[in-house]
C-alpha positions in Angstrom: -100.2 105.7 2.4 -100.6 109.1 3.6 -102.7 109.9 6.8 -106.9 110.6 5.8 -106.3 114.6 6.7 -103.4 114.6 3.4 -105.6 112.9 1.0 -106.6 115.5 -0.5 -106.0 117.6 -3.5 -106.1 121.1 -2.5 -103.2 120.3 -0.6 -99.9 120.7 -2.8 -97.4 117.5 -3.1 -93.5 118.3 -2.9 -91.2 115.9 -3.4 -88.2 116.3 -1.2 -84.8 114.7 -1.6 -83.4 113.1 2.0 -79.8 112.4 2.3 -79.8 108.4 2.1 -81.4 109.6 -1.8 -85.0 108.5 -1.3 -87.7 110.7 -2.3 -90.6 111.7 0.7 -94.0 113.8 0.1 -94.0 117.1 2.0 -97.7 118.7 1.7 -98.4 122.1 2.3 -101.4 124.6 1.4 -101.5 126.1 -2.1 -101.4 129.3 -3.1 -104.3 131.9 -3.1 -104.7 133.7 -6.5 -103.1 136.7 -8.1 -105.1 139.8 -7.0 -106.8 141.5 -10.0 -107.6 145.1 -10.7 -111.2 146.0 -9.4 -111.8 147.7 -13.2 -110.2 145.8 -16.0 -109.0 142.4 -14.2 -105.7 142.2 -15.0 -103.0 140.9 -12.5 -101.8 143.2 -10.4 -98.3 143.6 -10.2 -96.1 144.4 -6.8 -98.8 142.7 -4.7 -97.9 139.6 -2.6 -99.3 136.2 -2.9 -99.2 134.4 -0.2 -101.7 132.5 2.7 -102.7 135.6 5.1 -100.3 133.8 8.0 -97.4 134.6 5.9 -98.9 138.3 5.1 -99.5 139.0 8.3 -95.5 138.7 9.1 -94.7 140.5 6.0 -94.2 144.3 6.3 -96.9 146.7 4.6 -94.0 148.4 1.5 -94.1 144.8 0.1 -97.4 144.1 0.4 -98.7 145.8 -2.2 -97.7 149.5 -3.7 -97.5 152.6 -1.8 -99.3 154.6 -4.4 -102.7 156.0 -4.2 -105.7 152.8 -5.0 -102.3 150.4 -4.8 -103.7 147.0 -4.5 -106.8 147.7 -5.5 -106.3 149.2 -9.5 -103.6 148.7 -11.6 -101.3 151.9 -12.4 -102.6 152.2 -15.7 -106.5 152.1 -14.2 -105.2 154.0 -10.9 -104.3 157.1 -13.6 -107.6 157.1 -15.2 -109.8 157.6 -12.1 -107.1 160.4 -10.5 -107.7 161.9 -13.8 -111.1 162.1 -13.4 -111.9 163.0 -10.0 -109.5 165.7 -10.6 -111.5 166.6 -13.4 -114.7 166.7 -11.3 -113.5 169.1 -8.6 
């Protein structure tokens, strides 16, 4: 039986293959969700999904997209709002 600090679900299970062919458990922390466009909530794509440890050691082009509101809207929403503040001015 696992120790009390691994019994719990919102840790992920991975079974690992050792070389004498038994199975073990590693556990590590899940995932944190797909980051969704602040105006029509679709998944962003070309964003990262990782724990913030990991981010933190990733460089900032892979991160998310270099474009203007990258990260934030999607390309399709991105367009629509340069279109209209362009439109304002």
């Amino acid at each position: 039986m696992p120790r009390p600090a691994l019994r719990t679900r919102s840790l992920r299970r991975i079974l690992k293959k050792i070389p004498g062919g038994a199975y073990i458990i590693h556990y590590s922390k899940r995932k944190p969700s797909v980051a969704k466009c602040a105006r029509c909530k679709k998944p962003l794509k070309g964003v990262a999904r990782e724990r913030p440890s990991k981010l933190r050691k990733i460089a900032a082009t892979i991160k998310k997209p270099s474009r203007p509101y990258g990260g934030n809207l999607c390309s399709k929403c991105a367009k629509e709002v340069l279109k209209e503040t362009k439109l304002k001015r």
